[in-house]
C-alpha positions as a printed Julia matrix, in Angstrom:
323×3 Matrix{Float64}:
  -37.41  172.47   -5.36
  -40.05  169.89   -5.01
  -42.69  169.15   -7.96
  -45.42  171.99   -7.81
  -49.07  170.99   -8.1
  -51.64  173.16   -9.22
  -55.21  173.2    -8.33
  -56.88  172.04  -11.51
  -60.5   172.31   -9.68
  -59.65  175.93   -9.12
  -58.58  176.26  -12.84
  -61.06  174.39  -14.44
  -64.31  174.73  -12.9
  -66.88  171.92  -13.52
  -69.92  172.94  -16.34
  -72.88  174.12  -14.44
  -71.22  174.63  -11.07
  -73.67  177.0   -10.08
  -76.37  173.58   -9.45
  -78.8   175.21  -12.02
  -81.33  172.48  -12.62
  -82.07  171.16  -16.24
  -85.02  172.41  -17.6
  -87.03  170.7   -20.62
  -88.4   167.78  -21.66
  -85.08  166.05  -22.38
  -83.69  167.33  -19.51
  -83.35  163.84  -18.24
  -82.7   161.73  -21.06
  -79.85  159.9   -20.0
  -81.71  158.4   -17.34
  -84.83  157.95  -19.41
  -82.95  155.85  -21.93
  -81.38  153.94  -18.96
  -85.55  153.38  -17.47
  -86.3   152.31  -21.62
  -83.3   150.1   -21.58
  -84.46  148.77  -18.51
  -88.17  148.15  -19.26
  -87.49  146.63  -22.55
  -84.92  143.9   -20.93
  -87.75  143.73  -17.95
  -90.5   143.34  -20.1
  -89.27  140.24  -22.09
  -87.83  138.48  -19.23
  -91.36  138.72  -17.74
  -93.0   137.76  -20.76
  -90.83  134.96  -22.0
  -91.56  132.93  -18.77
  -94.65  133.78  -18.31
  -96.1   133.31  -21.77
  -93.72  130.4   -21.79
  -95.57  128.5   -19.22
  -99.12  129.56  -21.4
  -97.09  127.47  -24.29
  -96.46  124.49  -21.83
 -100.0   124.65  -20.7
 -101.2   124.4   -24.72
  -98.56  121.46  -25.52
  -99.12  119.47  -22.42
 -102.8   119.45  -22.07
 -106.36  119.39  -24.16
 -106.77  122.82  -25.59
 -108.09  124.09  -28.31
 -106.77  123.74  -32.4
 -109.05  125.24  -34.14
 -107.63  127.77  -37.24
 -110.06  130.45  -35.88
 -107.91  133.15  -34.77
 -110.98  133.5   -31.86
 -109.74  130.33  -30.77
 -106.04  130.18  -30.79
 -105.12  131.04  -27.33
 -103.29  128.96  -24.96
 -105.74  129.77  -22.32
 -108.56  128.4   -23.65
 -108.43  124.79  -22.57
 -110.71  121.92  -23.3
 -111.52  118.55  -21.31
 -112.53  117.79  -18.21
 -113.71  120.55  -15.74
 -110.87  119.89  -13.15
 -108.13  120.09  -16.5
 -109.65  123.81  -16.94
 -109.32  125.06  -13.6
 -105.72  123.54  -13.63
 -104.73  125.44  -16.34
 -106.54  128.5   -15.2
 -105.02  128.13  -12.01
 -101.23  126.66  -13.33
 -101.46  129.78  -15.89
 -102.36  132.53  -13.39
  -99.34  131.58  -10.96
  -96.93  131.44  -14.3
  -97.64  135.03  -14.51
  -97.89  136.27  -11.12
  -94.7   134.47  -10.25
  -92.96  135.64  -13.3
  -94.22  139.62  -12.3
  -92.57  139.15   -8.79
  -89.23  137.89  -10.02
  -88.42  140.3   -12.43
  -89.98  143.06  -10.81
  -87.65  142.02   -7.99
  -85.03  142.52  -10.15
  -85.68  145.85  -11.84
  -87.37  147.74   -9.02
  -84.94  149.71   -8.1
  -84.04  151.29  -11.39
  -86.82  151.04  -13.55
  -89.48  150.84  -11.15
  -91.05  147.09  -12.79
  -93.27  148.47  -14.73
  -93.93  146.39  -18.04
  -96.72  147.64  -18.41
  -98.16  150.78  -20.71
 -101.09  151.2   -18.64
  -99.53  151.46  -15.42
  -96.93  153.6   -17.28
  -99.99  155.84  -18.04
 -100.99  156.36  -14.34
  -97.56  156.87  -13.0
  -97.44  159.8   -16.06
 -100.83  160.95  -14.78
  -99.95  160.97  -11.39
  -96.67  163.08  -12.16
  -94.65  160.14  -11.06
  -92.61  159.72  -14.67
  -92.41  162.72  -17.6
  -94.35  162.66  -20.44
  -91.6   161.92  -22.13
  -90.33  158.86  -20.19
  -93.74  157.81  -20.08
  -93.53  157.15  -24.32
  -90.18  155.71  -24.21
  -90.85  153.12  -21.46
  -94.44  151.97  -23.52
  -92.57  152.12  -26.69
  -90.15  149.47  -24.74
  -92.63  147.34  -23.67
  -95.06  147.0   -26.31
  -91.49  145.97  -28.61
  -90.47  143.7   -25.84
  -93.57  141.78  -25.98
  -93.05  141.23  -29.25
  -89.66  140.05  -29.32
  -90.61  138.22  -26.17
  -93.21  136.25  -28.11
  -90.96  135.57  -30.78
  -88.4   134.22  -28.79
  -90.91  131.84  -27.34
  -92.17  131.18  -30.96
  -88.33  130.19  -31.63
  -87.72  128.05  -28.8
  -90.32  125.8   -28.15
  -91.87  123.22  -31.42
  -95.36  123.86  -32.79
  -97.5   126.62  -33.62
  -97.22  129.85  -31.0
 -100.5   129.6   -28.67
 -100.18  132.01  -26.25
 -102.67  134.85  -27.3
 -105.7   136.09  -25.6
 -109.24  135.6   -26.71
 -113.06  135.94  -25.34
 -114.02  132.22  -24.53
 -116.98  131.01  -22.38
 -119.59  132.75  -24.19
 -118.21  136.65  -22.98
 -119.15  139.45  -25.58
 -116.99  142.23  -26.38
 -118.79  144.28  -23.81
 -118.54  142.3   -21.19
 -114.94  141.64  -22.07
 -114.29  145.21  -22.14
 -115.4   145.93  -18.96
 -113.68  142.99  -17.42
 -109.76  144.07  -18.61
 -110.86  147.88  -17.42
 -111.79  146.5   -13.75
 -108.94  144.28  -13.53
 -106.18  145.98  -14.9
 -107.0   149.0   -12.65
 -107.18  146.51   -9.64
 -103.15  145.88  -10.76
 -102.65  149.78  -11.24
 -103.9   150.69   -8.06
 -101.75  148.0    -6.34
  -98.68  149.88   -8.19
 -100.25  153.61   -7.23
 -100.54  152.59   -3.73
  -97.38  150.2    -2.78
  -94.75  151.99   -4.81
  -95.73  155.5    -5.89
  -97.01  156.28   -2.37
  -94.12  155.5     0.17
  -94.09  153.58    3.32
  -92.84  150.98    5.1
  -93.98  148.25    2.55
  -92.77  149.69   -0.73
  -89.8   147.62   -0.46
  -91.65  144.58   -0.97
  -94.2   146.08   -3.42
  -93.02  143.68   -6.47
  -94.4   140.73   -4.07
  -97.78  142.47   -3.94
  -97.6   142.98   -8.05
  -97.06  139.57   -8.36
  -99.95  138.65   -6.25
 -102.42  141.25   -7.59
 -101.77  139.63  -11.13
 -102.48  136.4    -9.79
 -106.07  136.82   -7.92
 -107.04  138.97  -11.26
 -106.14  136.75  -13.59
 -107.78  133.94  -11.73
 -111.17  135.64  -12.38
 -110.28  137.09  -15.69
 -108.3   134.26  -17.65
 -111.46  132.04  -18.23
 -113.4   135.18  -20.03
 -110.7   137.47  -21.57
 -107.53  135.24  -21.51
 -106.19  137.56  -18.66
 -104.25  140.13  -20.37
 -104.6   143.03  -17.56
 -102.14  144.05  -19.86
 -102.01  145.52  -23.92
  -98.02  145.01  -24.15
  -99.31  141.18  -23.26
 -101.85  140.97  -25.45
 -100.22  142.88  -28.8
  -96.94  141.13  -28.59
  -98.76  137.62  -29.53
 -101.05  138.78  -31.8
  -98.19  140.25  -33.82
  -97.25  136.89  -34.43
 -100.27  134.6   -34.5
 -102.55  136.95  -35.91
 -105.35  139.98  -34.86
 -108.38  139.35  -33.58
 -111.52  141.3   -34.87
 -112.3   142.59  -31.23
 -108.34  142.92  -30.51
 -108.94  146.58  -29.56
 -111.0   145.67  -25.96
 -107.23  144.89  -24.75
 -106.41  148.65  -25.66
 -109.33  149.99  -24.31
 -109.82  148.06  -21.0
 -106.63  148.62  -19.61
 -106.37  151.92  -20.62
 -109.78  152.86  -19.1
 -108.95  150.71  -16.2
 -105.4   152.59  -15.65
 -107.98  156.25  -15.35
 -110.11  154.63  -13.13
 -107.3   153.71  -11.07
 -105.86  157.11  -11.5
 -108.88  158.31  -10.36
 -109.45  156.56   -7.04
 -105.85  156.82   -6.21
 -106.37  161.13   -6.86
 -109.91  161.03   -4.41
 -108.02  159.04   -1.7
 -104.98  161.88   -1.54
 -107.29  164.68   -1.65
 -109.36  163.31    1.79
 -106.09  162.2     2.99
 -106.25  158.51    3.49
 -103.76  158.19    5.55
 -105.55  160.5     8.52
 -108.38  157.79    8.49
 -106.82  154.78   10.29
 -103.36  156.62   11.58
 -100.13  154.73   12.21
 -101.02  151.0     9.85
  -97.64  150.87    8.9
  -96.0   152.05   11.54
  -93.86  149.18   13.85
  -93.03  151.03   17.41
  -95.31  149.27   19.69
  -95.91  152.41   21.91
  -98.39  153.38   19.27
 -100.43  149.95   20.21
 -103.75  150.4    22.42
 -103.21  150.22   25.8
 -104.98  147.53   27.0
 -105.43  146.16   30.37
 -107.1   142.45   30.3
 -109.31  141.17   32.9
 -107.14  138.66   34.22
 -109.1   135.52   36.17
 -108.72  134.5    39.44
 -106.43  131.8    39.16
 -104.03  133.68   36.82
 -104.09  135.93   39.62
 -102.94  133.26   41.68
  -99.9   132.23   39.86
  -96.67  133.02   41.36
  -93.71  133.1    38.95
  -92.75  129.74   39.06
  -95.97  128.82   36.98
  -97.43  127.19   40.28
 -101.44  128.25   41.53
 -102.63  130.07   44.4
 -102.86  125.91   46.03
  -99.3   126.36   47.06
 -100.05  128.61   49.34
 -101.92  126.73   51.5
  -98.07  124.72   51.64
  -96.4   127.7    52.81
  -95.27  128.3    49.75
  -96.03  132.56   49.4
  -92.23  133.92   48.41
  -91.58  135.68   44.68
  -93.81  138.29   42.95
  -97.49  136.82   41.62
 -100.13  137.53   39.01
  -98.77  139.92   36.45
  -95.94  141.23   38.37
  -94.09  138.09   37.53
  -94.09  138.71   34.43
């Protein structure tokens, strides 16, 4: 007489029960909406405080304010020698700081990108879809602009945060610069997240350090974009520069020559050269056997010398078996 349950599984069977996997190049969409959603939060978080810092660095010290639209970036200081290395230096930490932070946050779900060209040699690498690889760009190079307008919003005076050539660097040079650095950054990406290990949990620590040590060498000639989301966001709001498209170029040249390496060192297997680096069981460390001297010889295991004997004193285990 009691209530009768039926077995609803049993009646209605779940969609796809037989595990067939999607196929397509929306076949994950929901999840590459969530990465876009993700990236485009990411992205302005990381480029609110760290372009906000360039804007602190223009208010609060000499730099330059000139109309030229060469000479508009915040990273471009003027005065005395140690006031430029300062800013260099104060500038560089901003943004490898502000990587590390919200990378920290966003690892785990979008992977901290917030950046097209490392976007481009995760897509290369097979790493993201094609299609996940437009919709995360598409994310950041929108989030850098509403990032810089944000800034442009909060803080009084003129926006000064974009990138220029300064120091006397030509276009070429420039160029060449943003390629070689931004593919330093890529390659820390390729080879402390996409290849896994013991340290990919911390990789967002070595992002935010691989921005800094670039940008140290970069910021004086290029303004240290390493990235084009960084650069185009800006420039959408102060204005284009007529050699803007080096900060396309570079890092996109810079994320295949990253690519690159990263494809030579899995094809002669890297990891067969120097076996075991991350590994943390200390039965893989070399068995060594030091020459001990003759007075550690001596030593008993109450720390005193061979002397005691002489007093008699001979009981307990001595050298290295007291140990």
């Amino acid at each position: 007489m009691g209530r009768k349950f039926s077995n609803i599984a049993a009646e209605k069977p779940f969609k796809n029960s037989d595990n067939e996997p999607k196929t397509g190049i929306c076949a994950d969409i929901k999840n590459d909406l969530i990465a876009m959603a993700g990236e485009f939060i990411g992205t302005i978080l990381f480029l609110l405080f760290a372009l906000g810092a360039v804007q602190t660095a223009s208010t609060n010290t000499s730099s330059n304010s000139s109309s030229n639209a060469d000479d508009t970036a915040g990273v471009a200081p003027t005065g005395s020698d140690s006031n430029k290395l300062l800013t260099y230096y104060y500038v560089s930490a901003a943004f490898g700081l502000s990587l590390f932070a919200t990378a920290s946050i966003f690892y785990r779900f979008t992977g901290s990108i917030f950046n097209p060209s490392v976007s481009l040699a995760l897509c290369l690498i097979g790493a993201i879809k094609p299609l996940r690889f437009i919709l995360v760009s598409l994310a950041q190079m929108v989030g850098a602009i509403v990032a810089s307008a944000i800034l442009d919003g909060l803080t009084p005076g003129a926006l000064a945060v974009n990138v220029s050539l300064s120091n006397g660097t030509n276009r070429a040079q420039g160029l060449f610069i943003e390629m070689f650095t931004t593919a330093t950054l890529v390659l820390s990406v390729l080879m402390l997240a996409a290849e896994k290990h013991l340290l990919t949990p911390f990789a967002p620590l070595g992002f935010g350090f691989t921005l800094f040590i670039v940008m140290l060498f970069s910021i004086a000639f290029t303004g240290g974009a390493v990235n084009t989301a960084r650069a185009f966001g800006p420039a959408c709001i102060q204005g284009f520069q007529t050699y803007h498209w080096i900060y396309w170029l570079g890092p996109t040249l810079g994320a295949l020559l990253a690519t690159a390496f990263y494809v030579f060192l899995k094809e002669v297997k890297y990891w067969r050269i120097t076996p075991g680096q991350d590994s943390t069981d200390n039965h893989e460390s070399p068995s060594v056997h030091p020459v001990t001297s003759r007075m550690s010889r001596g030593r008993n295991d109450s720390g005193e010398t061979a002397i005691d004997n002489v007093n008699g004193n001979t009981d307990g285990p001595r050298g290295h078996a007291a140990v």
